[in-house]
C-alpha positions in Angstrom: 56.9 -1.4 -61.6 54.6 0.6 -59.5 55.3 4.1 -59.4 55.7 6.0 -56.2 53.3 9.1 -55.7 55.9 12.0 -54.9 55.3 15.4 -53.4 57.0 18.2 -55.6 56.6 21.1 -53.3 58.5 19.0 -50.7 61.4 18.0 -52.9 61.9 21.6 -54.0 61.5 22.9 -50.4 65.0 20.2 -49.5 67.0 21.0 -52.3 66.3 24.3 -53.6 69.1 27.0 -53.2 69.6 29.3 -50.4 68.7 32.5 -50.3 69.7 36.0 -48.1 66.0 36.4 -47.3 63.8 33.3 -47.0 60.0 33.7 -46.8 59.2 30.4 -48.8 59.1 28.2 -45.9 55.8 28.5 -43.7 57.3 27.3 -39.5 57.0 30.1 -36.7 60.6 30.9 -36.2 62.3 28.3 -34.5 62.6 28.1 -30.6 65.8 28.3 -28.9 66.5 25.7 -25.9 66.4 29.2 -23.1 62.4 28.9 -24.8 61.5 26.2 -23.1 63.0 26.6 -19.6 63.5 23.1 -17.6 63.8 21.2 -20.9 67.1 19.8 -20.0 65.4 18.3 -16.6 62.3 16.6 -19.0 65.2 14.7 -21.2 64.4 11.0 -21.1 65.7 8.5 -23.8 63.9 5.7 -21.5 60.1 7.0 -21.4 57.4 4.2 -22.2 55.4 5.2 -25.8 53.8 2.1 -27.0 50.5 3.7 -27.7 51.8 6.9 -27.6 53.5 8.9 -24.6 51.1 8.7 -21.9 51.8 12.4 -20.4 51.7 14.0 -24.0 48.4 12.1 -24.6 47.1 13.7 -21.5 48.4 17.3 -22.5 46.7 16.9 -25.9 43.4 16.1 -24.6 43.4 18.8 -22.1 44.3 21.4 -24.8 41.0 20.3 -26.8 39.2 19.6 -23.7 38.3 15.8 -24.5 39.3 12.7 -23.4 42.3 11.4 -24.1 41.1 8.4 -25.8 40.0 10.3 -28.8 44.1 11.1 -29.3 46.8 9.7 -31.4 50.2 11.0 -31.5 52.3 11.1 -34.3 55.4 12.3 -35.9 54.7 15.7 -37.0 51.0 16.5 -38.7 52.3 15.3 -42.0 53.0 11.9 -40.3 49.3 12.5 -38.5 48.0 13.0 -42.1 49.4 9.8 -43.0 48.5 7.5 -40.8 44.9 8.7 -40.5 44.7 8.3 -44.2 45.9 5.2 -44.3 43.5 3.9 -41.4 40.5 5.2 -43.2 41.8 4.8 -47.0 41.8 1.6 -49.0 42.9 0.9 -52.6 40.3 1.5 -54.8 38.4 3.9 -52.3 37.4 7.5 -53.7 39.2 10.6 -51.8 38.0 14.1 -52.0 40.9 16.8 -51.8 40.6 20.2 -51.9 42.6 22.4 -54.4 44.8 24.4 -53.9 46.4 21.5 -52.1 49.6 21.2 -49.9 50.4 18.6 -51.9 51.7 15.2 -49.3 48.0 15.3 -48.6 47.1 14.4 -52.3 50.2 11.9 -52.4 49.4 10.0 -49.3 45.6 9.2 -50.9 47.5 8.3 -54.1 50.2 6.1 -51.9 47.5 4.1 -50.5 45.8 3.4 -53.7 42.7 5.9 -53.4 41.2 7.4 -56.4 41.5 11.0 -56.1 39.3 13.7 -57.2 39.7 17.1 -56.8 37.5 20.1 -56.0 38.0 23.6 -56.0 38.6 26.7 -53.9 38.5 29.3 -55.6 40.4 32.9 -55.3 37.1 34.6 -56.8 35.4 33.2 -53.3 38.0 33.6 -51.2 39.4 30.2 -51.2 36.1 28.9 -49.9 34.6 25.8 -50.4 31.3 25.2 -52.4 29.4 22.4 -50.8 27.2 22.5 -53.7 29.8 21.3 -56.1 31.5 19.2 -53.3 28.1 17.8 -52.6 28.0 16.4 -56.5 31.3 14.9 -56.3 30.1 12.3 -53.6 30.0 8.7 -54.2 28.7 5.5 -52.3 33.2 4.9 -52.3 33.6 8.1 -50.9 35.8 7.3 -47.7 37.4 10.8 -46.9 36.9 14.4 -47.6 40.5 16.3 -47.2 40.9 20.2 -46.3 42.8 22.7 -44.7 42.0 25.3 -41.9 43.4 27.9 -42.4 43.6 26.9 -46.3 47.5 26.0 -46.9 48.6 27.8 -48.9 46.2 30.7 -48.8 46.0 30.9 -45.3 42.0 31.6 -45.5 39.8 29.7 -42.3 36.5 27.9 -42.8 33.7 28.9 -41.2 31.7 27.4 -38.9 28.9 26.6 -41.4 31.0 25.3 -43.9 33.2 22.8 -41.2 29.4 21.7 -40.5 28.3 21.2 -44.1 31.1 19.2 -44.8 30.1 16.8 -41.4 26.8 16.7 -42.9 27.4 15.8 -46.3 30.6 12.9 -45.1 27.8 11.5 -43.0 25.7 10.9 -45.9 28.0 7.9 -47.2 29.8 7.3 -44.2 32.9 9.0 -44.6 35.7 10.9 -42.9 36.2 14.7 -42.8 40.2 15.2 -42.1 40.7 18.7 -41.3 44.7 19.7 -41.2 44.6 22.4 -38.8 48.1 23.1 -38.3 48.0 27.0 -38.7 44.9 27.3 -36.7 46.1 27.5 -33.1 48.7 31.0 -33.9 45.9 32.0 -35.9 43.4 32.5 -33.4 46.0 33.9 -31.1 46.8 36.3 -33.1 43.0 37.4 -33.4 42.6 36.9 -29.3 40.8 33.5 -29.1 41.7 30.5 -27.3 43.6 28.1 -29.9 41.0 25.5 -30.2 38.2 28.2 -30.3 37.7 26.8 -33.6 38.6 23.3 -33.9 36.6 20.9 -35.9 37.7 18.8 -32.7 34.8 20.5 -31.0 32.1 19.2 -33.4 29.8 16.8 -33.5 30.3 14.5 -36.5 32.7 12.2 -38.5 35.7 14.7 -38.2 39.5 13.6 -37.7 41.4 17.2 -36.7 45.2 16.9 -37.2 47.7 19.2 -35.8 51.2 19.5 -34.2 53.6 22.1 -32.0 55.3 23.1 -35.3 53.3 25.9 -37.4 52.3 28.0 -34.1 54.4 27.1 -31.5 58.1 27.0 -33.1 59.2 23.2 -32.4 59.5 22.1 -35.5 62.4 19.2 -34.9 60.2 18.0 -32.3 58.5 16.3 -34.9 55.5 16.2 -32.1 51.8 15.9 -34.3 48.6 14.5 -33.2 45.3 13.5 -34.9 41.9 13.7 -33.0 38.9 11.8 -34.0 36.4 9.5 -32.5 37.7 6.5 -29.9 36.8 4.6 -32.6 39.3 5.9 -35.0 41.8 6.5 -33.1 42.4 3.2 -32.6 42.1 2.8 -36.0 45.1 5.0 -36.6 47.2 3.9 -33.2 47.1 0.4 -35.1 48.4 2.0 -38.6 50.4 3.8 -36.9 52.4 0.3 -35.6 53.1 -0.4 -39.9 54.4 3.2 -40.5 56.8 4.0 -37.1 55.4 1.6 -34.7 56.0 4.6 -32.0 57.3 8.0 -31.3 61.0 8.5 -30.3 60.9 8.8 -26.4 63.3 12.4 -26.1 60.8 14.0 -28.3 57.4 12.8 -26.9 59.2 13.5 -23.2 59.8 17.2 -24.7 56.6 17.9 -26.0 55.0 16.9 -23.2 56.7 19.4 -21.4 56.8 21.8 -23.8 52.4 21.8 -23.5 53.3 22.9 -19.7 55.0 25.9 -21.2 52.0 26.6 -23.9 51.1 29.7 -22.4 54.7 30.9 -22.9 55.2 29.7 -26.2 52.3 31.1 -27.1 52.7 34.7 -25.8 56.0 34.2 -28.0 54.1 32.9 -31.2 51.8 36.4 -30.5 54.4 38.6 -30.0 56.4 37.2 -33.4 53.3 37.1 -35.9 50.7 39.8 -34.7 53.2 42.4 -36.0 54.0 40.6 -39.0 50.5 40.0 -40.3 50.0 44.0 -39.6 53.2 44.8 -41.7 51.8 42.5 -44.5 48.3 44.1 -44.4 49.7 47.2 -44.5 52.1 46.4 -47.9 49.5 44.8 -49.8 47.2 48.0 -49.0 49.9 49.6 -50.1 50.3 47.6 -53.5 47.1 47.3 -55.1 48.5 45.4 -58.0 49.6 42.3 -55.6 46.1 40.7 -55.1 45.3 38.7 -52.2 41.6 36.9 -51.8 41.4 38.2 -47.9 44.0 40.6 -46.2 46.8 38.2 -44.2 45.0 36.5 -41.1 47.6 33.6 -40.2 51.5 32.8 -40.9 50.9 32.3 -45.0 49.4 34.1 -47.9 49.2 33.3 -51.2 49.2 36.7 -53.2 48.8 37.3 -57.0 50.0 39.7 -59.5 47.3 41.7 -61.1 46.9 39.8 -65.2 49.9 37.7 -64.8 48.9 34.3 -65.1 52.2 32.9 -64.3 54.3 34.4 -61.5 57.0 31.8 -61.9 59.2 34.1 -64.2 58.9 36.8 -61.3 59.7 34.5 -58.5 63.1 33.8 -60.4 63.7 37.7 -60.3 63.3 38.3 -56.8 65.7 35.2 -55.7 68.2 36.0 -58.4 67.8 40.2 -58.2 67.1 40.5 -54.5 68.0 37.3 -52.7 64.0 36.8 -52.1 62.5 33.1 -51.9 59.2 32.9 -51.6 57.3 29.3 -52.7 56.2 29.1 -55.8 52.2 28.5 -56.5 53.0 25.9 -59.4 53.8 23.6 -56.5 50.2 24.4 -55.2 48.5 23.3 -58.6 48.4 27.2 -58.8 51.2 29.1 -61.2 50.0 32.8 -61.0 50.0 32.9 -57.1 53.2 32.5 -54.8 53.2 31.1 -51.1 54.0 34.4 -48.3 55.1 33.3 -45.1 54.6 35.1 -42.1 55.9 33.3 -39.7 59.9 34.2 -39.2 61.8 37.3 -37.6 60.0 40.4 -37.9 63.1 41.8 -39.2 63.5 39.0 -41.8 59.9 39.7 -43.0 60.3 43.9 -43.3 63.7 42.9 -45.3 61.7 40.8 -47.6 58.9 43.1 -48.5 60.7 45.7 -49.0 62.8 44.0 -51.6 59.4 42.6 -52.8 58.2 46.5 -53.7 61.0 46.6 -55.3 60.7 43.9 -57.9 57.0 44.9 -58.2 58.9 48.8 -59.3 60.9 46.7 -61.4 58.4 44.5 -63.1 55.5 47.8 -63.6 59.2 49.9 -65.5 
């Protein structure tokens, strides 16, 4: 009997227990239907989405300023991590995946029957990544190099350099950077960019960019993700795409089409929500020296640590069971002293929950 790859953080994040305040998830608060004026009009149960949604396609490709052929729709970015994966991955094929690592990425290479190996960001550099080490890692099977912009869960951004050095050294054996960018578009809002100011869609090279409306624009049930490579591969993932879903569901491709006609709304909104909360959270872990962070907070997550606790897991319990605080545990992120901070709700939901996390930080230094 072949055994199913699983993705822990997942399963905990659908069955765990409620909780008064809840920073463990990581979506911009959720949109209401007065958000997205003319909505009701766009509703279609009818629209035509063989090879994806024609007008959403179009929307993409003007948001990234490339041709739409270089686009393929998907539900959600986890389904857009999928797919690509399994259009590039075969059984047998070596995978590269970063870690920390939200962890469906490592299950989908494992679903597919890649051989996965690992390499490290580390909180001593900031959650970058060492293209030395990566570099050494590389093998003549190496089909796909997997990270995350900002890093889930740390929240910390490649640079530039980096995004190019991992091009460079993909090319080397003919494999495929995927860069999840889901957190990237609020991020650079938030810091007064344009939202693909930094895409690895803009580089030359053997990239695949994923991405979707949920993380930064607050349309999570919209299930509406994308991934962005060459024409090449994007066919390549269209035609997995026709094994995993065969096609989008018409409403929500109709809606997120529309919704990308509003992007200049929704992102004012995204702004408005998450530029004061990453200033609150700046401010609380300057206030806290003992909660260590690699970088102050720069997009919807951070992964804080407590200063010599290598396991945070007995604190976590405390502030869910003591003050009615979830946040997401780092075990879940192949990391047990750190916890995952999210950013991304009501303002007032976020102030709530740090102050009750100074308070267990009082209660754990007595």
């Amino acid at each position: 009997m072949i055994e199913t790859p699983l993705a822990p953080y997942l399963f905990w994040a659908k069955t765990r227990r409620p909780a008064a305040i809840d920073l463990a998830g990581s979506n911009l608060l959720a949109c209401a239907i007065d958000d997205l004026p003319g909505v009701r009009e766009a509703l279609d149960i009818s629209a035509r989405n063989d090879n994806g949604y024609e007008p959403l396609v179009d929307a993409i490709a003007r948001h990234y300023h490339i041709r739409a052929d270089r686009v393929a729709t998907a539900t959600g970015c986890s389904g857009a991590n999928f797919i690509t994966t399994a259009a590039l991955v075969g059984a047998g094929d070596h995978v590269l995946v970063e870690r920390p690592a939200y962890d469906p990425l490592v299950a989908a290479c494992r679903l597919v029957g890649a051989s996965v190996e690992r390499f490290e960001r580390r909180f001593a550099d900031q959650f970058a990544v060492d293209l030395d080490d990566l570099a050494r890692r590389l093998t003549p099977r190496t089909r796909l190099i997997v990270v995350t912009t900002p890093h889930n869960p740390s929240g910390v951004s490649l640079t530039s350099e980096t995004l190019h050095g991992l091009g460079a050294i993909a090319a080397r054996v003919g494999a495929t950077v995927l860069v999840d960018e889901v957190y990237l578009d609020v991020t650079s809002l938030i810091h007064g960019d344009g939202p693909t100011t930094h895409s690895a869609a803009r580089l030359d090279g053997p990239f695949v960019v994923t991405n979707s409306l949920t993380k930064s624009y607050g349309l999570a049930g919209l299930r509406c993700g994308w991934a962005i490579g060459s024409a090449t591969i994007a066919e390549r993932i269209r035609r997995a795409r026709d094994v995993v879903d065969n096609a989008g569901p018409a409403p929500a491709d109709r809606i997120g089409a529309h919704a990308f006609t509003l992007l200049a709304r929704l992102a004012d909104r995204a702004r408005d929500i998450l530029a004061g909360n990453v200033e609150r959270a700046r401010e609380f872990f300057a206030a806290h020296p003992r909660l260590e962070v690699a970088q102050l907070p720069r997009s919807p997550v951070t992964f804080p640590r407590i200063a010599r606790e290598p396991d945070a897991s007995a604190f976590i319990r405390h502030l869910l069971d003591r003050h009615g605080l979830a946040v997401a545990p780092g075990g879940f992120f192949e990391a047990p002293a750190h916890f995952r901070l999210s950013l991304a709700g009501a303002p007032d939901l976020l102030a709530r929950g740090l102050e009750k996390l100074g308070h267990g930080l009082h209660e754990l230094a007595s």
